[in-house]
C-alpha positions in Angstrom: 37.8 93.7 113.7 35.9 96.0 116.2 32.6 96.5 115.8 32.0 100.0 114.2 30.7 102.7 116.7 27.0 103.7 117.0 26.9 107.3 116.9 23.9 108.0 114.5 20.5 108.3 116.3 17.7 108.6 114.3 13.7 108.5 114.8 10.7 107.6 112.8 10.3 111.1 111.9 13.6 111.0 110.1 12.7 108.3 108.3 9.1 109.2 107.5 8.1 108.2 104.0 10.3 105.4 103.6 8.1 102.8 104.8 6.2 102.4 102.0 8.7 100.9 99.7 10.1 98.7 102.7 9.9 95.3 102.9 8.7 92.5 105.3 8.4 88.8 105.9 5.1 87.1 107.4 6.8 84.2 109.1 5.2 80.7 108.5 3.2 79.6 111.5 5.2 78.7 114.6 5.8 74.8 114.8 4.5 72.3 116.9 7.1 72.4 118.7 7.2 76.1 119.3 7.3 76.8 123.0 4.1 78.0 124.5 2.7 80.8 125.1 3.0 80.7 128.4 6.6 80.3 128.4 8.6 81.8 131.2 10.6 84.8 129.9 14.2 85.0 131.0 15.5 87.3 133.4 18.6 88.4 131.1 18.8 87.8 127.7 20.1 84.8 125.9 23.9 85.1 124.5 24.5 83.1 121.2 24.7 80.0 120.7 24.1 77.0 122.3 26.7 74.5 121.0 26.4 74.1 117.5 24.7 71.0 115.9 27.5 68.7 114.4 27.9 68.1 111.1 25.7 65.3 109.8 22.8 65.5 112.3 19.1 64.9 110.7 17.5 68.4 110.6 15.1 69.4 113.9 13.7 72.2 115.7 16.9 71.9 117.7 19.3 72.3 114.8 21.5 75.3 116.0 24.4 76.7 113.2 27.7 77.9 114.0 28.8 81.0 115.3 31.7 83.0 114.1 33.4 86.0 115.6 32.9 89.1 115.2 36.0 89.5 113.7 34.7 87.7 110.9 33.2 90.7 109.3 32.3 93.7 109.8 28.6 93.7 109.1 28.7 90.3 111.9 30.6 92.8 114.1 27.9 95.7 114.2 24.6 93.1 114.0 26.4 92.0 117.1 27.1 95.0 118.7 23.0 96.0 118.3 22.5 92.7 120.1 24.6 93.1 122.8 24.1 96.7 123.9 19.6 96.8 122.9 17.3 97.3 125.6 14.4 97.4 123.5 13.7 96.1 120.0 10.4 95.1 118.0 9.5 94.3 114.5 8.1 97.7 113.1 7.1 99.7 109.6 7.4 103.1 111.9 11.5 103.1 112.7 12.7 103.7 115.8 16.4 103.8 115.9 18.4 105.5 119.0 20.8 103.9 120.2 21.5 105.8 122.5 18.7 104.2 124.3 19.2 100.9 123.0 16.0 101.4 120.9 15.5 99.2 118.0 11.9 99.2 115.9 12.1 98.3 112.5 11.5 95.4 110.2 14.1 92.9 108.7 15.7 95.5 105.4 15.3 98.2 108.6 18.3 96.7 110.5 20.2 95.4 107.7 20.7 98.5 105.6 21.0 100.6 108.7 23.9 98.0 110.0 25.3 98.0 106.4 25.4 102.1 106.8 27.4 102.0 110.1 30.2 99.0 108.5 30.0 99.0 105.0 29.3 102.8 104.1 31.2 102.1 100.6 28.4 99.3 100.3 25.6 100.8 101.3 25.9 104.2 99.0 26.6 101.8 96.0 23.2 100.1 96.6 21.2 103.6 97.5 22.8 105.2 94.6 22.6 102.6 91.5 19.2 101.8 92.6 18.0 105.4 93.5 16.8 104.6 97.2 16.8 107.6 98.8 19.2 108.3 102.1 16.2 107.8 104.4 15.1 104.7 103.1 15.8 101.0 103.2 14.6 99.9 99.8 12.3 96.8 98.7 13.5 93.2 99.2 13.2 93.1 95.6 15.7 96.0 95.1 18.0 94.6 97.1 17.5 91.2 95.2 18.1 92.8 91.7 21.1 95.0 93.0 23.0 92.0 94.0 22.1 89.7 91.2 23.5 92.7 88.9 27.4 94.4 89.1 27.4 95.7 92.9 30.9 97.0 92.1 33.8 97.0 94.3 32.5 97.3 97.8 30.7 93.8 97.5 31.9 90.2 96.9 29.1 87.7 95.5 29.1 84.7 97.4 27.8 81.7 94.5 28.7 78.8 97.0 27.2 78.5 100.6 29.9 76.4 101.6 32.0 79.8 101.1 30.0 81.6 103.6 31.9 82.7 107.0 29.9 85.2 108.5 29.3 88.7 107.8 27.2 88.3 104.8 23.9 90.1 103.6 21.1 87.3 102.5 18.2 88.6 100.3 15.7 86.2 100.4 13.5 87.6 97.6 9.6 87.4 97.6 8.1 89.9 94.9 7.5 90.5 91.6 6.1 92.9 89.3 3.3 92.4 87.5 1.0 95.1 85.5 2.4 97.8 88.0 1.4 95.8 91.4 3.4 94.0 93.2 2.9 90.1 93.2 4.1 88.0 96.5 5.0 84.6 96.6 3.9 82.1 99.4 5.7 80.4 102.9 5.3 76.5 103.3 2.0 77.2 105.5 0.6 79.0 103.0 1.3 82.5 104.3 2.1 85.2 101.6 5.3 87.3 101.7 7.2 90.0 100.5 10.8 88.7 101.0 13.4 89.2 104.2 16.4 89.8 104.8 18.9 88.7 107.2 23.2 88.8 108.2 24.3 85.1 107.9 26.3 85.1 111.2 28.4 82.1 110.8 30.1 79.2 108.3 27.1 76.6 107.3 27.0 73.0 109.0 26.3 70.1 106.6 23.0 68.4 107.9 22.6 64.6 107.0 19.9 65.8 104.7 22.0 67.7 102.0 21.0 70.9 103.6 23.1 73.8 105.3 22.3 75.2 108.8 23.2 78.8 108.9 23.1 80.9 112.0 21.6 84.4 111.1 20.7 87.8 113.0 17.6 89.6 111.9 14.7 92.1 112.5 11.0 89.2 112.1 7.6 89.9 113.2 7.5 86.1 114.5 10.3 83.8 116.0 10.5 80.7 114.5 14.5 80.3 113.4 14.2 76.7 115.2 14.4 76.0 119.5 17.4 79.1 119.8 15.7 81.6 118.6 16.4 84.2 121.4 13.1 86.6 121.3 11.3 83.0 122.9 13.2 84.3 126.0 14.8 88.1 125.2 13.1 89.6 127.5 14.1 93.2 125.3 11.9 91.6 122.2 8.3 93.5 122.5 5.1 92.1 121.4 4.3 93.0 118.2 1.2 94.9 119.6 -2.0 94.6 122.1 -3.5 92.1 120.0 -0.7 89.6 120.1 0.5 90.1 123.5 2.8 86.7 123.9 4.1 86.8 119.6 7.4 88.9 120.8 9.6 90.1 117.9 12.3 92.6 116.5 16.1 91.8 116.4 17.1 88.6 117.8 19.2 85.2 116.4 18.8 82.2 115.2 18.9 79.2 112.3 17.7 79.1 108.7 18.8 76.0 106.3 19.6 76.2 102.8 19.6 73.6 99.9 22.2 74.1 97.3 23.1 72.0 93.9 25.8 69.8 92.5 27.7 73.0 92.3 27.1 74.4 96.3 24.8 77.2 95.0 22.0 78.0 97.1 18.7 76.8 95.5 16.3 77.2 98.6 16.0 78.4 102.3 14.0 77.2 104.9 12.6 79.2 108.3 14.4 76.7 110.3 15.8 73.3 111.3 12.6 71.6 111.1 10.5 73.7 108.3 8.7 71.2 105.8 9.6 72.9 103.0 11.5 75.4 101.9 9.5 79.4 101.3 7.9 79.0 97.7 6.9 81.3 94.6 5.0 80.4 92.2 5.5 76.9 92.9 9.1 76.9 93.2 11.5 77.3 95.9 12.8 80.8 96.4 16.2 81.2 95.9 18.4 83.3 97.7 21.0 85.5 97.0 24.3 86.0 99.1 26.9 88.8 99.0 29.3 90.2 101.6 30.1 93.9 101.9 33.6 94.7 101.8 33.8 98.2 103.0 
């Protein structure tokens, strides 16, 4: 399948107001092994993938999933499509979407619901209507998390088993509840709190010697981390976060997550990375994540 055509262009103003019930992931601290700082940044920007890890390898900052086409959906299709054809993108609360200009600042539900819009419109409204998120607006992790987890109707197909994962699928990771009327966040394996994220899986899972799944995944982060791959290390179109953190560059990009499933293959965790400790926590229990794929 082609990759839908980007027509729409749209600006923070059209969007204004709709930021407040967005959602955002603070990303556990980079590893050890993160590159430095000082890192030279490439000249063009990286394509996906390295070659994928085989199946059975012990988990590392190297771990890299598999990448499918882009005929394997077509929510894959248009995260690729923003990919290829950026020149600019950065983890933002105040959207900037043109692309004409290849002008991408938003957070993680940012480009997934705007991506879902241009694929899956059938998907999309059922979300924005059911949960009454305006046209403007993204919604809340949470949202997301509760529309899923509910009767999406028939523009979405529940995915229960990662091993049935192909690419092309939406993954809520949620990271908020409700609690007297304020929002309560959970916590990453460094400690750091969180409001959930969301990300396109971009690929079948790999079986890692471990028990766990690599997954390839495209998102919108305010920190790389998604193991070695990650391509805002080296995109050279990911922009700083701000003045203050010159050399953290974010925005859309690519890279690996891991997820731990039961007896049955349902997803009972997700970890940043190849190499992440632990997998992101609430309340003292791993998150678990939810995964559907938009039909149409």
């Amino acid at each position: 399948m082609k990759p839908v055509p980007i027509t729409a262009v749209l600006s923070a103003a059209v969007l204004a107001g709709s930021l407040g019930a967005a959602s955002a992931y603070a990303a556990p601290s980079p590893s050890a092994t993160t590159p430095p700082a000082s890192a030279a940044r490439a000249a063009t920007f990286p394509q996906p993938h390295t070659p994928a890890s085989p199946a059975g390898s012990a988990p590392s900052w190297a771990t890299q999933g598999v990448l499918a086409p882009a005929s394997a959906g077509p929510l894959l299709a248009q995260a690729m499509q923003v990919y290829q054809t950026m020149k600019q993108t950065k983890y933002s609360h105040q959207y900037v979407i043109n692309p004409g200009t290849g002008t991408y600042f938003w957070d993680c539900v940012g480009f997934t619901n705007w991506a879902l819009k241009q694929a899956t419109p059938n998907a999309w409204k059922a979300f924005h209507t059911a949960m009454n998120v305006p046209v403007g607006a993204s919604g809340r992790v949470a949202l997301w998390a509760q529309f899923l987890t509910g009767t999406p109707g028939p523009s979405w197909s529940v995915v229960n088993s990662v091993t049935a994962l192909t690419g092309g699928e939406l993954m809520i990771i949620p990271g908020e509840i409700v609690l007297n009327g304020k929002p309560q966040y959970g916590s990453s394996s460094s400690g750091q709190s969180y409001v959930g994220h969301a990300v396109i899986i971009a690929g079948p899972p790999t079986r890692l010697s471990d028990g766990t799944y690599a997954v390839a995944t495209y998102d919108s982060t305010a920190l790389p981390g998604h193991g070695q791959w990650d391509s805002r290390y080296t995109d050279p179109r990911a922009l700083p976060l701000g003045p203050s953190t010159p050399t953290t560059f974010s925005g859309t990009g690519f890279g690996t997550m891991r997820l731990s499933v039961n007896a049955s293959g349902a997803p009972t965790g997700v970890y940043w990375s190849g190499s992440a400790a632990g997998p992101i926590m609430f309340a003292g229990q791993p998150v678990v994540p939810v995964l559907a794929r938009p039909l149409n």
